[in-house]
N, C-alpha and C positions, 0 to 999 in steps of 0.2 A: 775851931776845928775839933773834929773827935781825935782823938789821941791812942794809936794801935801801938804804936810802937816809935822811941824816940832815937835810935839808933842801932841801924838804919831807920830813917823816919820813915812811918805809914802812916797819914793822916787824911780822916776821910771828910767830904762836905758836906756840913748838915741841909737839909734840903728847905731850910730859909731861905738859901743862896741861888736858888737855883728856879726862880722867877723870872729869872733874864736870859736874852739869845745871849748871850758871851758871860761864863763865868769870872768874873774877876781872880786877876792872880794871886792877890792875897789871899782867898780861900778854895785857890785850885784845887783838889786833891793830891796828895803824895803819895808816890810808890817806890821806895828804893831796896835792890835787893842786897847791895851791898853799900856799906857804909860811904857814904858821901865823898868825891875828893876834895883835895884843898884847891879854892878856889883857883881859877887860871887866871893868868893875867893878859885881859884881848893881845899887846903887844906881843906876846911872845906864843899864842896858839899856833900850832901847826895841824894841819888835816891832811894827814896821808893816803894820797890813792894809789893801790899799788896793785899786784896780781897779776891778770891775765891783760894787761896794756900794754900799748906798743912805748909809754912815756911817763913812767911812775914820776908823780908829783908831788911835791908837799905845798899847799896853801894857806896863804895867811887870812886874817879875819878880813883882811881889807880887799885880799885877791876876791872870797867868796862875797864881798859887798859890793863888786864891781860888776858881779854876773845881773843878767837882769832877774829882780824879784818880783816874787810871785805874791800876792796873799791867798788865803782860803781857811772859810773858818769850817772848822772841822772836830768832832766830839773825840775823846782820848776816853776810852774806858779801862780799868783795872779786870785782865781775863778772869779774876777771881770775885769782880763786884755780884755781891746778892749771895757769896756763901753762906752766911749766917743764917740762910729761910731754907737751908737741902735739910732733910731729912734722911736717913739716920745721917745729926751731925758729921759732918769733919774737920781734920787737920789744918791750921793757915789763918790767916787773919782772917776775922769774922767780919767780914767788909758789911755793912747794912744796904742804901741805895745809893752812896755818896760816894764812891769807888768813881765815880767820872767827872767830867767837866768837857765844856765846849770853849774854844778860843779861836780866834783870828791869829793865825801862824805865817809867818812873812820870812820869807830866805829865797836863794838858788833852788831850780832843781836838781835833783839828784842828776837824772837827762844828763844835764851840761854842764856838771860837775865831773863826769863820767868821761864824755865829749873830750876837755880838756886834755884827758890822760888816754884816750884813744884804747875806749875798752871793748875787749877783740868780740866779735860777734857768736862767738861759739863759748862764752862767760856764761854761765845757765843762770849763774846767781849771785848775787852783792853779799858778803860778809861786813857786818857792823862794828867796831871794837868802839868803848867809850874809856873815860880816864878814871873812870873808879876800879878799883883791884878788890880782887878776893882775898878775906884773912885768914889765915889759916889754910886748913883744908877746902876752903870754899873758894870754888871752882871762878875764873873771871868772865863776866857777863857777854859774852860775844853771840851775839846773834846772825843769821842769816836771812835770807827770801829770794824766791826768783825773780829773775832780772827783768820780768815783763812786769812786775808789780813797780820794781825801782825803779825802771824807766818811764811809768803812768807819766803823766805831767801833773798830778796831783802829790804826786810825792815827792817830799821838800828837805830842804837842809835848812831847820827852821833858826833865824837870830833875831826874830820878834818874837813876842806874846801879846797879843792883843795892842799892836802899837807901840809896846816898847822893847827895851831891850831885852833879850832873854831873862828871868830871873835864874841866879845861881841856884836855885832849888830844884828850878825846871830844867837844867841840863846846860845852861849857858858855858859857854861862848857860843854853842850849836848844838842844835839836837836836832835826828830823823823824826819826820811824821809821816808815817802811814797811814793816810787814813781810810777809814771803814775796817783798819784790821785790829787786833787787841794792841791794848796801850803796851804790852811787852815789845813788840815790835818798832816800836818809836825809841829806839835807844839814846839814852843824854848824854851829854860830856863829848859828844862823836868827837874820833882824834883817828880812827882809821877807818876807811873804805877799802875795801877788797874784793876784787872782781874776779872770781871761784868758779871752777868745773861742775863740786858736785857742795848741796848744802853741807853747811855745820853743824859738827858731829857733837858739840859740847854738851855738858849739862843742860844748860838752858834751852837747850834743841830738842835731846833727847838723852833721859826720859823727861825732863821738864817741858812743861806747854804742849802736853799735846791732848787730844780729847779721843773716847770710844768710836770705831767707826758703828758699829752699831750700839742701840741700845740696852743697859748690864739692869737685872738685878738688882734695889739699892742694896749697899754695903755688900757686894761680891766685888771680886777682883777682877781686873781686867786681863785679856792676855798681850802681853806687850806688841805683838806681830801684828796688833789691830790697833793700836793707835796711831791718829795724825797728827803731823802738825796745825795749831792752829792758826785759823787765818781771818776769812771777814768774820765778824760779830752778829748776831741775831738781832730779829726785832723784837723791842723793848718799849715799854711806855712807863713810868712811873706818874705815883699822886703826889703832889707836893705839900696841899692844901684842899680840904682839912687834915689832919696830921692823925695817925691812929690813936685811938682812945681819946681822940679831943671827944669834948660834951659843946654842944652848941644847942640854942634858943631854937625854939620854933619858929620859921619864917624863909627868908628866900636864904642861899649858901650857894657860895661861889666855889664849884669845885675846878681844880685846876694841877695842869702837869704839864711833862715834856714826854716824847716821843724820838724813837732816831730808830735807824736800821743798816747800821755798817755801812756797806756799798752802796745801797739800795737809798730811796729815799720814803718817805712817810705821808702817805695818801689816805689815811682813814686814823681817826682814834676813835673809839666807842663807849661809853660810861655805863655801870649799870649802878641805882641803886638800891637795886633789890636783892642780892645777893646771886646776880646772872639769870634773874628771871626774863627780863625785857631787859633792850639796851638803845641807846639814841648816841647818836654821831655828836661829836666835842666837833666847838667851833677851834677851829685850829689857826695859827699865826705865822707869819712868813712863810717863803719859797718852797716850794716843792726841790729840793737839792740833795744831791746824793752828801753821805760823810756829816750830814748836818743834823741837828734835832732840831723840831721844832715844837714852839708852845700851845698847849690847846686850854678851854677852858669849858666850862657847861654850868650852865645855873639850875638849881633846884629848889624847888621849894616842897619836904617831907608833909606831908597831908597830916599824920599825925604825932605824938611823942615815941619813944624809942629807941630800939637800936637799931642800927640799920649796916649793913656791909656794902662796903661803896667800891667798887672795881675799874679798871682800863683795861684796854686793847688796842692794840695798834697792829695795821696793816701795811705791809710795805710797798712799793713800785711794782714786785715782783710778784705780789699777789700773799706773800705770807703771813700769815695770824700768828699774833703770842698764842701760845699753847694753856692749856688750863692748869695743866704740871710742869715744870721743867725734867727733863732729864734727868735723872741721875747719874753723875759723876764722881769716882775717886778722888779727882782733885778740886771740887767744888767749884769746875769753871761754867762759864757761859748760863749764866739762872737768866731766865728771860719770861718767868709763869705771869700771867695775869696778875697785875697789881692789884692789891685789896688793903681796904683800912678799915676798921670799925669805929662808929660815931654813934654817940649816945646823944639823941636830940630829947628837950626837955624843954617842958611851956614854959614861956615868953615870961 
């Protein structure tokens, strides 16, 4: 793992890993914004739903294991993966393309977890609280969303990871997944549900995670009455192989990556490797699915030595292209520009 920061830990996947539909948990990506709690012990987890119900509840691990579960595999991206490529630099961990990962997530839904505690129909929105605390001055991570997102049947109160049990890294005994929205929204350690009039006003609300409604200026400031909250994630496609600045033989190359697009699913990836001169459609692998990536590949063979700039594209369900720029952003969220690597091809 690349190594950002060891406490709280930020650790990003180097893109070896990410050859496969399901990233393995041992080199999931990390993102914690406050320092880690001490483990729970399943026996004694409680999950409070409380707020705007007719029947405030507390449940245990075994109560949420008796609801029927759901799987669905679904990509978790960091709202900050791909800061490290804005221009003029910014502030925050300098995430490269390894800010995400895809896993098969298994728990209750949020739905019937809600159900339980008979939550009132005029609730706009679900409040999250997890068990890690702020030190200091640093504010406690609570999040919120409207209640038409918590109620999807896609969103989960997850106690697998890919088959097993939660890893304590990843938010175990339970953690939210939302998917298609930014991985800040998947809050870990979940210990409280709260079913709210109007969203949360916290730090992490506001002014944290939110993006320009319009497009700024790089390096101007935004005005704070025009930011939103963030929510689904853009389409994105990365290279994984060949790797920038790799030097390879003259002869055939197997180029290869992944694709996703938040809500949306992924219907086109396109390669060019002439620096966006021409471009030809990647053969792509598994489902067409929303919340999901999937793998593409294209073979080449470079006619002669050189350098060559090698690029992706990906189109979503909805009709969207990656953009040739990303946005500029204050807080370096959402980078989604045309992937590029340069490769120095050299006789056999």
């Amino acid at each position: 793992m690349i190594l950002h920061n060891d406490r709280p830990e930020d650790l990003e996947t180097p893109l070896r890993y990410f050859d496969s539909y399901l990233t393995p948990n041992d080199v999931f990506f990390v993102r914690q914004h406050l320092p880690r709690p001490a483990p729970i012990d399943p026996a004694a987890y409680r999950l409070s739903v409380s707020g705007m119900v007719s029947k405030p509840v507390e449940l245990t691990l075994a109560d949420l294991q008796k609801l029927p579960q759901h799987t669905l595999p679904a990509v978790i991206e960091c709202t900050g993966n791909g800061r490290a490529f804005y221009t003029p630099k910014l502030p925050g961990i300098q995430w490269g393309r390894g800010a995400i990962g895809q896993a098969e997530w298994t728990g209750p839904r949020i739905a019937d977890i809600l159900k339980l505690a008979g939550a009132a129909d005029s609730a706009a929105y679900l409040e999250t609280d997890g068990a890690d605390r702020g030190v200091a001055a640093t504010p406690d991570f609570v999040r919120s969303m409207p209640m038409k997102k918590a109620l999807d049947p896609a969103t989960l109160l997850a106690l697998k990871m890919n088959g097993q049990p939660l890893p304590e890294i990843h938010g175990a005994p339970a953690r939210l997944i939302v998917p298609g929205w930014d991985g800040t929204s998947s809050v870990k350690w979940v210990v409280r549900l709260s079913a709210i009039g109007q969203p949360n006003a916290g730090f992490f609300m506001n002014p944290g995670y939110r993006y320009p409604k319009h497009a700024l200026l790089p390096g101007s400031a935004p005005n704070p009455a025009e930011l939103e909250v963030i929510e689904g994630m853009p389409v994105k496609s990365t290279i994984t192989a060949p790797e920038d600045q790799a030097r390879l033989r003259l002869g055939a190359v197997t180029i290869r990556g992944f694709a996703w697009a938040g809500e949306q699913s992924i219907g086109r990836v396109e390669v060019s490797t002439d620096g966006g001169s021409r471009w030809r459609d990647a053969q792509l692998s598994g489902n067409k699915l929303p919340y999901a990536w999937r793998l593409w590949k294209i073979e080449w063979t470079p006619a002669d030595p050189g350098f060559y700039t090698v690029m992706s594209r990906a189109t979503d369900s909805a009709g969207n292209v990656q953009p040739i720029v990303s946005a500029w952003n204050p807080s370096g969220y959402l980078w989604n520009a045309i992937d590029r690597v340069g490769v120095l091809v050299e006789k056999a």
